[in-house]
Every structure is written in structure tokens, then in C-alpha cells.
N, C-alpha and C positions, 0 to 999 in steps of 0.2 A: 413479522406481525401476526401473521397465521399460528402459528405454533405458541405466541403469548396467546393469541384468544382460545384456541383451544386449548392451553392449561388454566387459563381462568375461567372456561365453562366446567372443567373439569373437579380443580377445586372449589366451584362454589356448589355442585353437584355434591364431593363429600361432607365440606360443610352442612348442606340439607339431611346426608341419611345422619349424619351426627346427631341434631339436633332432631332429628326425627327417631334416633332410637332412643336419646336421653327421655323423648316424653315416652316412648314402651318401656324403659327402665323401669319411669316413678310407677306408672301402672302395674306391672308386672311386683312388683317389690310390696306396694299397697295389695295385690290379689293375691298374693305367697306368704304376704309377711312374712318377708326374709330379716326385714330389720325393721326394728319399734317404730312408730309411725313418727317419733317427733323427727327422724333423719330426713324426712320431706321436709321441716321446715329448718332448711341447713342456715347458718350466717350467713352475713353477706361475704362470708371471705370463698363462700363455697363460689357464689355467683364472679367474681374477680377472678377465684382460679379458670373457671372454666373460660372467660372472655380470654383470660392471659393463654390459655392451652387452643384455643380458637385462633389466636395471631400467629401460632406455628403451624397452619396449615399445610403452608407450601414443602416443609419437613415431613408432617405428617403422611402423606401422599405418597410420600418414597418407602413408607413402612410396611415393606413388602418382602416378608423374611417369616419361614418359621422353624421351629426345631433342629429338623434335619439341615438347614442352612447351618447352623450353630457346630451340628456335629460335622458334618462333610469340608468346610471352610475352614470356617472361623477357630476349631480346635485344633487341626492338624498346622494352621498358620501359626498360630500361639506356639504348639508343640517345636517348630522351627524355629522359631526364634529364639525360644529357650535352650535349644541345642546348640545353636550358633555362639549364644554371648558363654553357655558353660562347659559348652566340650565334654559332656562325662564320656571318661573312657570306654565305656560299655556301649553308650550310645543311646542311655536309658534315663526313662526319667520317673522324679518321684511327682505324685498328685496328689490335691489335694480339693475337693469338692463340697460347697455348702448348696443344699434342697436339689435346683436345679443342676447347682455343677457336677454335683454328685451323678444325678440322674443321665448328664452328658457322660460320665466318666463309665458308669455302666453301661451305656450304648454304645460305648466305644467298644468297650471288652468284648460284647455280643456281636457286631458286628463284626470286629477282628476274629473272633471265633469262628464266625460261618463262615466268612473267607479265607479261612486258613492263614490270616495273616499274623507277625509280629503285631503288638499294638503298642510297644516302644515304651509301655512301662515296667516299672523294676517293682514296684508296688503304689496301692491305692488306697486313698483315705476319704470315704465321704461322710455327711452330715447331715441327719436328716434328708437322707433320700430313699428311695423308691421305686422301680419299676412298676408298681401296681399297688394301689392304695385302696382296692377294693375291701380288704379284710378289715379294714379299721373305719372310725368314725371321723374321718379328716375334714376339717372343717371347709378345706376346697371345695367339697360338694356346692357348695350355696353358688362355686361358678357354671354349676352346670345349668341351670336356667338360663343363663346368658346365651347360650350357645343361639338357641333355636332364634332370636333376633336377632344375633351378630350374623349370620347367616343367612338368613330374610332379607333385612334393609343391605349386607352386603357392607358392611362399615369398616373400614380398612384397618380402624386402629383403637384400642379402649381403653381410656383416658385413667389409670388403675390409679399412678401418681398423683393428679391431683384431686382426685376422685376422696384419695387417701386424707391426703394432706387438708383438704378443706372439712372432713368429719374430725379430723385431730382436735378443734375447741372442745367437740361434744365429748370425747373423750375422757378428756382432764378435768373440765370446768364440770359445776355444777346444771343441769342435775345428772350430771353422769353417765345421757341414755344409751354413751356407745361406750362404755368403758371396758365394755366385753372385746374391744378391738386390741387394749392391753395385752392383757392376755393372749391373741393371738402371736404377740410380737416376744414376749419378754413377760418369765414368772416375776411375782411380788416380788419386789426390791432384791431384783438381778441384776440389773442395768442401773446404771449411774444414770440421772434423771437427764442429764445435758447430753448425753451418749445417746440416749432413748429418742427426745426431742428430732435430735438431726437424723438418726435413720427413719424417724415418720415422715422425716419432710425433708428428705434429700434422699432415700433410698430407691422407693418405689417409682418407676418409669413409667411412659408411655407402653402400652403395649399391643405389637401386630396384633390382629383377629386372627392370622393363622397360624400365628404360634401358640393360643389361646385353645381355636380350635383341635388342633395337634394335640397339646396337652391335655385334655379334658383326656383322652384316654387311657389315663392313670386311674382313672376313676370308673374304668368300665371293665365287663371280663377279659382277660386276658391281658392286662396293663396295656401299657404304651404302643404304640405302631409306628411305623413310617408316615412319609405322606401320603404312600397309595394306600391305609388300611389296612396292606398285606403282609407287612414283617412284622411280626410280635417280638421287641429287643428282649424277653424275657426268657424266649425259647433256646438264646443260645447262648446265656450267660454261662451255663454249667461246660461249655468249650474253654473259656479261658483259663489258664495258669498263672494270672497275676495271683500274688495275694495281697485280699482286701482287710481293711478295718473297718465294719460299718458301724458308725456311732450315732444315738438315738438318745433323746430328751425323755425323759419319763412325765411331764407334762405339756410336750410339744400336741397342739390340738392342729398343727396343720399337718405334719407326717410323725401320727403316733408309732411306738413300738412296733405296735403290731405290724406296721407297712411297714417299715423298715424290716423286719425279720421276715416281710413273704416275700422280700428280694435275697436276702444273707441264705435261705435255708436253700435256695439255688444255685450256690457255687458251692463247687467240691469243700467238704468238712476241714480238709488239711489244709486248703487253704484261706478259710475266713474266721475272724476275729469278729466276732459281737458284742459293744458293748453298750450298756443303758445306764447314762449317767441322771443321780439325784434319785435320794429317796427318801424315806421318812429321816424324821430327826436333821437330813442336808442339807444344802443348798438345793432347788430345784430348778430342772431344765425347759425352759420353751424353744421354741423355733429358733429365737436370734441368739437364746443365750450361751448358746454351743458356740457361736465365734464371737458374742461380745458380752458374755455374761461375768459378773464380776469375780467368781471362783474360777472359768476358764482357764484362764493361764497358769492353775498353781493345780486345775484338778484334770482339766482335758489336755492341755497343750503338751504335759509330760508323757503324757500316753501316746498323744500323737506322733509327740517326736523317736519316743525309743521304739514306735513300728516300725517306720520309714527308716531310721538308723539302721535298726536288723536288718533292712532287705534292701540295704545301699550298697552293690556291689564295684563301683567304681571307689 
């Protein structure tokens, strides 16, 4: 009986900073004009989502994981079980990472690097990633306001998914005033519209504050860190001997070019592959359309595959 009352003082505690950072949000967003004023007056389907993401509380509260959880765990767990069901005789395996997984895929190589360890891959292929996004105009910046009140109120978890999914009318309907969120996802008639649809409203999750936290330091000198602050993954990429493909959208506004190449120009020459796909006259690349863009499979996926091929030595 003790232990239900105090997880139901607990979670009606984060219910409060919830809703006590949602109202620093609209403030914060009206005194930044981060986004056009009419996303303050969202539909009602914004208010639904958010009542529907309020009844998973008791979920929410266990959202207690960031980054380096991803990289220390949850990859090297993955990496076993993939060993297990394929047996490659080497013992190696091939990867393959899009934004994030990429970024996990390169803290891996850094980390194996300073530990002198094998990192069990034969070769690496990311997407739109980054260890350090400083050099370029990435439109993730706009999370970094967030920070200084997911920190303050102490909010365990920031609702990105349905945050998402309830501006998605403003987007498509008229008068259009987030249309610019498009564009973050997927260039002009890249994505089949039904394809587009479901990754706006089935893609994007709940998300820790400290993995949020963690991650904002893609966006500050010296890229990414640990969670003490104190390991910069970017210092020891130039250890590893995998070799990488790093692949980048020539209209990705969330990891342009140029981030992409202030990670690629830090591993040995001989062993990285750069490439920027879409350009004039082409088809062109956003953030999602590197793995779901409708030339993908006839323009990137060839390329991805005859990497991995060369450097499949089982």
C-alpha cells in the first residue's frame, strides 16, 4: 500500500513539472519566436494528443536512459544477437546507421579506439550523421532552448512524438504555417505521400530529457561527450581501422554536408568514403530521404550495398 502511494505521489509530481514546462514552452517559443505564432493556436487534435501521452504516465517515469545507455547496452546486446542467429566466420559484422544510429556507430569506433579494443566491425555505413554539428546550420539548434527548462523543472521526459504528430494538420492543410516541418523530414516529392504521412505520425517517440540533454552536445564545441562531460567521442575516432561510408543529403537541414564532413575529415583518408547524394538537375536528399526517399533504392542502396560487399570478409 506504501509503495502504490508513494508512486502515485510520485507520478502526479511529474505530471505537474509536465504541465508546468508545457506552459514555459508556449512562453519561451512566443519570446524566441521559435515558431510562427499561429502554432500556439494548435487543433484540438494537439490537445487529445497530449491528454492521450498524459495517460502513459506510469511509462513515462521509467524514462530514465540516455545515450551512452544506448551505446554501453543496448548496441553491444544487439551486436550479440546478430552474431548468434549469423555466425559470420570472421566474427564481424557489417552496420548500418541512419542520424542517430550513425552517431551510435561512431562512438563506438571512438570508444573501441581508446580502449584498444576490436569493435567487431568489418565495415560501417552511416546516414546523415555526425559527431559535431557545430560547423553547419542544423536545424537541431532550435533544441537547444529547450534545454535550460528541461533542466530547471527537472521533466523526466519530452513529448517530441506527439508534440509532432498534433502540428502535422498545420502542416499539410491550409494555411500552411508549419509547412516548413516538411522539409525537415523529406525534399519536394521525395516520399510517396502515404510513406511521409506514417513516419510523421508513427516515427517520432517519447523522449528521455537525458538523452536530449546528452545530445545537445552535438551542437556545441568539441561535439558529443559522455555523460560525465569528459570524453569528447570525436577525439578518438582517428584510432579506428574500420572503414566507413559516410553518406549525406545535399538538402538535409537537420545534418547538412558540412556536419557530416567535420566527422568523415577525422578518420584516416584510406579508410573513409564520402559521399553527397542530389544535386542540381536530380533528385534531391532530406534527412528521411536517404532511407525512404523514392530514388533511394535505385540511387543509394547500390552504393551501400557494393561498400559492405568489398569489406565482407567472411
Amino acid at each position: 500500500f506504501f509503495s502504490d502511494l508513494s508512486e502515485g505521489r510520485h507520478n502526479s509530481a511529474v505530471v505537474s513539472q509536465i504541465k508546468d514546462f508545457n506552459r514555459r514552452l508556449q512562453t519561451m517559443i512566443r519570446g524566441q519566436q521559435i515558431f510562427p505564432p499561429q502554432i500556439l493556436e494548435l487543433p484540438d487534435r494537439f490537445t487529445t494528443t497530449l491528454e492521450e501521452f498524459q495517460k502513459q504516465i506510469e511509462l513515462i517515469v521509467k524514462y530514465d536512459w540516455d545515450f551512452d545507455h544506448y551505446l554501453e547496452e543496448d548496441v553491444p546486446a544487439a551486436m550479440e544477437y546478430i552474431k548468434a542467429q549469423c555466425q559470420p566466420m570472421d566474427g564481424k559484422l557489417l552496420a548500418i546507421g541512419h542520424s542517430m544510429g550513425g552517431i551510435l556507430l561512431y562512438a563506438m569506433l571512438s570508444r573501441c579506439g581508446f580502449d584498444g579494443k576490436d569493435s567487431a566491425f568489418a565495415s560501417v555505413v552511416t546516414l546523415a550523421s555526425s559527431l559535431d554539428y557545430t560547423p553547419s546550420r542544423s536545424s537541431l539548434k532550435w533544441l537547444l532552448p529547450l534545454a535550460k527548462p528541461v533542466q530547471a523543472l527537472n521533466v523526466p521526459v519530452i513529448p517530441v512524438g506527439p508534440l509532432i504528430a498534433s502540428a502535422y494538420p498545420l502542416a499539410i492543410n491550409p494555411p500552411y504555417v508549419l509547412s516548413w516541418l516538411n522539409s525537415q523530414i523529406s525534399a519536394q516529392d521525395m516520399m510517396d505521400q502515404k510513406l511521409f504521412e506514417k513516419l510523421v505520425l508513427n516515427n517520432f517517440c517519447t523522449v528521455p530529457s537525458k538523452l536530449l540533454l546528452q545530445l545537445k552536445t552535438v551542437l556545441q564545441n568539441g561535439g558529443l561527450r559522455d555523460r560525465s562531460g569528459t570524453f569528447f567521442y570525436k577525439d578518438h575516432l582517428c584510432k579506428s581501422k574500420v572503414p566507413v561510408l559516410a553518406i549525406a543529403g545535399d538538402q538535409d537541414l537537420i545534418c547538412p554536408p558540412e556536419a557530416v564532413y567535420e566527422t568523415v575529415k577525422l578518420i584516416p583518408e584510406e579508410l573513409v568514403t564520402y559521399k553527397v547524394f542530389g544535386e542540381f538537375g536530380d533528385p534531391h536528399y532530406a534527412h528521411y530521404d536517404l532511407v525512404g526517399g523514392r530514388s533511394a533504392a535505385d540511387q543509394l542502396y547500390p552504393c551501400i550495398t557494393e561498400f559492405l560487399t568489398h569489406h565482407d570478409m567472411s
